[in-house]
C-alpha positions in Angstrom: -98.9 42.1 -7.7 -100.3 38.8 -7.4 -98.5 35.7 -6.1 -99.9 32.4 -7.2 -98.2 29.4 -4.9 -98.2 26.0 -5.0 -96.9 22.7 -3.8 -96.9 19.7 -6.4 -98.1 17.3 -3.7 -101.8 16.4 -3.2 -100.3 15.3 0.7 -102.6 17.3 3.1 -99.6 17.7 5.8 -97.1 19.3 2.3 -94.2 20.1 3.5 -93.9 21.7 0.5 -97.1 23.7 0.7 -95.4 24.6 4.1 -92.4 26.5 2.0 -94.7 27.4 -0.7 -96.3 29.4 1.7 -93.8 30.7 3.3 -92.0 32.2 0.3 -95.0 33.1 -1.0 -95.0 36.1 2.3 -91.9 37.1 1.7 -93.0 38.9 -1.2 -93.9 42.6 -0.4 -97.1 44.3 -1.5 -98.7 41.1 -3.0 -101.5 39.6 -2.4 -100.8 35.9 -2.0 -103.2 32.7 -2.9 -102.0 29.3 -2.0 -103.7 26.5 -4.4 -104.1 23.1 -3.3 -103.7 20.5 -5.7 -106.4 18.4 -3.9 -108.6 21.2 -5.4 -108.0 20.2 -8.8 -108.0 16.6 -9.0 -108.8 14.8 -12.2 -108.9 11.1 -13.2 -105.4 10.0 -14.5 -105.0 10.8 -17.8 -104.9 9.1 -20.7 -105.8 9.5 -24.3 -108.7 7.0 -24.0 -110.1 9.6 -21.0 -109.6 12.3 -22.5 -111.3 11.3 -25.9 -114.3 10.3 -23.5 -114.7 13.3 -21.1 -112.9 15.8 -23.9 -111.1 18.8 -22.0 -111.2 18.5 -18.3 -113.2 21.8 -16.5 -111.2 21.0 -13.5 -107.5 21.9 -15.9 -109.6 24.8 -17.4 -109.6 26.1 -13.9 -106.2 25.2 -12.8 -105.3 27.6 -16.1 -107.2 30.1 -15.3 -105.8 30.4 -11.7 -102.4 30.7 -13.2 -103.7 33.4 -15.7 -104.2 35.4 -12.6 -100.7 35.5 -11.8 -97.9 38.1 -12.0 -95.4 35.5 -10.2 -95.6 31.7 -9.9 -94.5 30.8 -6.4 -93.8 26.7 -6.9 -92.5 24.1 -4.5 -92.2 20.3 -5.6 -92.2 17.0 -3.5 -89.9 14.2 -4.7 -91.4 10.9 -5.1 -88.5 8.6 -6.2 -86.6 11.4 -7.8 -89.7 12.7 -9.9 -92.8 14.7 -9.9 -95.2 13.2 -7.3 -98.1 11.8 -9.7 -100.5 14.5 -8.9 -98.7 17.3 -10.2 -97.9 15.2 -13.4 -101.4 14.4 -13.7 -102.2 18.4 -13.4 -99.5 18.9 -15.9 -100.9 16.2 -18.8 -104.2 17.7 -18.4 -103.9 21.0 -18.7 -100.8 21.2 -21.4 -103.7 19.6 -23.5 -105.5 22.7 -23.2 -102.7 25.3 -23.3 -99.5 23.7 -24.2 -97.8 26.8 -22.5 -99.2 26.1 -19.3 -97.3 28.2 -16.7 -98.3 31.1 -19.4 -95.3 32.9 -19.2 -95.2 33.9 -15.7 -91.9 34.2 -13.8 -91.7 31.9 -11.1 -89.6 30.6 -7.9 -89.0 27.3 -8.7 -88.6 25.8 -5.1 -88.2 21.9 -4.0 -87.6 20.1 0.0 -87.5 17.3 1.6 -86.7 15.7 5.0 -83.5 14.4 3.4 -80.3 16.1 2.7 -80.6 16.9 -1.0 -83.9 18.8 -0.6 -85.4 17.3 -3.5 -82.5 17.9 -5.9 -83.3 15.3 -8.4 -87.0 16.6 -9.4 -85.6 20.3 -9.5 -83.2 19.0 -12.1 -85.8 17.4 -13.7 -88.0 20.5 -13.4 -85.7 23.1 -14.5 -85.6 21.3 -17.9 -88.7 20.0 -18.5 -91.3 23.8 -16.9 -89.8 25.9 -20.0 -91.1 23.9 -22.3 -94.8 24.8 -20.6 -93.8 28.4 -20.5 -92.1 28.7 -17.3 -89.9 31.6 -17.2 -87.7 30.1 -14.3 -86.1 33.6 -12.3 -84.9 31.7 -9.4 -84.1 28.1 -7.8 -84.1 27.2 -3.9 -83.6 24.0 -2.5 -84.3 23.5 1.5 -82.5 20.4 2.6 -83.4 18.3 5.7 -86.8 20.2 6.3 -87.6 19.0 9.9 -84.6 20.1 10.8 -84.1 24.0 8.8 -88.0 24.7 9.4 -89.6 25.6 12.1 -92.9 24.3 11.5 -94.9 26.5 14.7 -93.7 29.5 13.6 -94.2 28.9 9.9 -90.5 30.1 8.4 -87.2 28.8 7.7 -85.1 28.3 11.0 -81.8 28.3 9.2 -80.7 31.7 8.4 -78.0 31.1 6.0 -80.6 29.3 4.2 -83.3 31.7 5.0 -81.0 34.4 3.3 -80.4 32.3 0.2 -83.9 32.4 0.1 -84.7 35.8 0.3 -81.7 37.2 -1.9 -83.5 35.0 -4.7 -86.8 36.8 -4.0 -85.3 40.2 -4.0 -84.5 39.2 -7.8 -88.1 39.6 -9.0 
């Protein structure tokens, strides 16, 4: 089984590449690969740049990284209640090339933040809008007040009621 994770933040200290990861392990007998969005960055888009450069290679490979896939492993950052701009970004891209851009794969829909609502707001937002890319969401987790529920040495979540929630969701793939 493969796992592909990712945080939809280009930040290069993520906290959400941080729980990405971590999740990500939880899963047994899979091999895991973390993608960084800073990998795949693209000019914004637009109509007018896409007309000019046509169908971006670096979306074409985002896509095929998510082809490899048997389970999505996703964590999202909040910037003022949305998607932070580089995931959008990766998102109008690539839906140009493959509307169904999460391809059908099941996927751990995931979301924190250093606040108390652990990025509520864009999971909301997320859970209705990733279906209509083909996201086949199995799961939702939310890990409020990340400094203080993750230990960030030891790489894992330091609350174990919430460290529970989390697995139990994973034990549903």
């Amino acid at each position: 089984m493969k796992i592909i994770a990712f945080a939809g933040s280009n930040s290069q200290n993520s906290i959400n590449k941080k729980l990405t990861t971590y999740a990500a392990s939880l899963f047994e007998n899979a091999e895991v690969e973390v993608l960084d969005l800073n990998d795949f960055e693209m000019p914004l888009f637009s109509v007018d740049a896409e007309k000019e450069i046509g169908q971006h290679p670096v979306a074409q490979a985002f896509l095929d990284k998510i082809a490899t896939a048997d389970i999505l492993v996703v964590s999202l950052a909040e910037h003022n209640g949305n998607y932070a701009t580089s995931l959008k970004n990766t998102i109008d891209w690539c839906s140009r090339i493959n509307g169904k851009l999460f391809q059908d794969k099941p996927m751990l829909l995931m979301a924190t933040s250093p606040g108390a609502r652990g990025g509520a707001s864009v999971l909301e937002i997320a859970k209705n809008n990733f279906p209509r890319f083909a996201a086949d969401i199995k799961a939702v987790f939310s890990l409020p007040s990340f400094n203080t529920n993750f230990d960030v040495e030891k790489g894992f979540i330091s609350n174990a009621e919430l460290d529970n929630q989390l697995k139990k969701n994973i034990e549903n793939f």
